[in-house]
Every structure is written in structure tokens, then in C-alpha cells.
C-alpha positions in Angstrom: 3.2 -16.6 -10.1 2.6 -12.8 -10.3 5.4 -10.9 -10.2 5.7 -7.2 -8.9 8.4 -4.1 -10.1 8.5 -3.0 -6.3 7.2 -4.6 -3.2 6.5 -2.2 0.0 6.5 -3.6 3.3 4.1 -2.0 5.7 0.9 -0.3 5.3 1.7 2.3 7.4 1.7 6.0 6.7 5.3 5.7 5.2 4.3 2.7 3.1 1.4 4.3 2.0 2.8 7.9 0.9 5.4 5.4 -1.1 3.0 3.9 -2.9 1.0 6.9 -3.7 4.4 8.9 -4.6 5.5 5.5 -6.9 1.7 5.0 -8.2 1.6 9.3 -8.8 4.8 9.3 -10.7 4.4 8.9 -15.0 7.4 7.0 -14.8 6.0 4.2 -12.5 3.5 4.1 -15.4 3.8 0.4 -16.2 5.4 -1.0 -13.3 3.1 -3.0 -10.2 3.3 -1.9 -6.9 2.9 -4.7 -3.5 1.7 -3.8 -0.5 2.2 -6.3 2.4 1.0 -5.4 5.6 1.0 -7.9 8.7 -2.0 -6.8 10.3 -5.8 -8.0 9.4 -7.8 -5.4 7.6 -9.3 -3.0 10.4 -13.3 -2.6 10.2 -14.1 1.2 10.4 -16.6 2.7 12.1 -18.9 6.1 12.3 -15.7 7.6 14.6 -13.7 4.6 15.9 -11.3 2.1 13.8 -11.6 -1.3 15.7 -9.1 -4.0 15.0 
């Protein structure tokens, strides 16, 4: 079983801007970050994001 340092729930803009502050941050060098987000991966398009 993998095991993870921190473990972020949501894939939202908050989640996200965690995980790019912890990920950023020389201290969070060796340590893994999760992301779990509920929603299925969107498809993007030229101007739309479909779900």
C-alpha cells in the first residue's frame, strides 16, 4: 500500500493552490502529496469544459 505525507481532499481551486504551495515549498521536498477529487476527470475543449 502507498502511503502519502499529506492527503488533499478536493480538486478545487483551494485544493489545488495547496498542493502547488506544499509541492513549491523546499521543505515539502521529500514528502508525497494526494489529491482526491470526487468528480470524473472533465474533457476540455477549444472554449468549453464538458463534464
Amino acid at each position: 500500500m502507498k502511503k502519502f505525507y499529506y492527503i488533499i481532499c478536493g480538486g478545487g481551486a483551494t485544493g489545488l493552490l495547496l498542493s502547488h504551495s506544499l509541492i513549491s515549498d523546499n521543505f515539502f521536498n521529500n514528502k508525497s502529496v494526494l489529491i482526491i477529487e470526487k468528480e470524473p476527470k472533465l474533457r476540455m475543449t477549444k472554449h468549453l469544459v464538458l463534464g
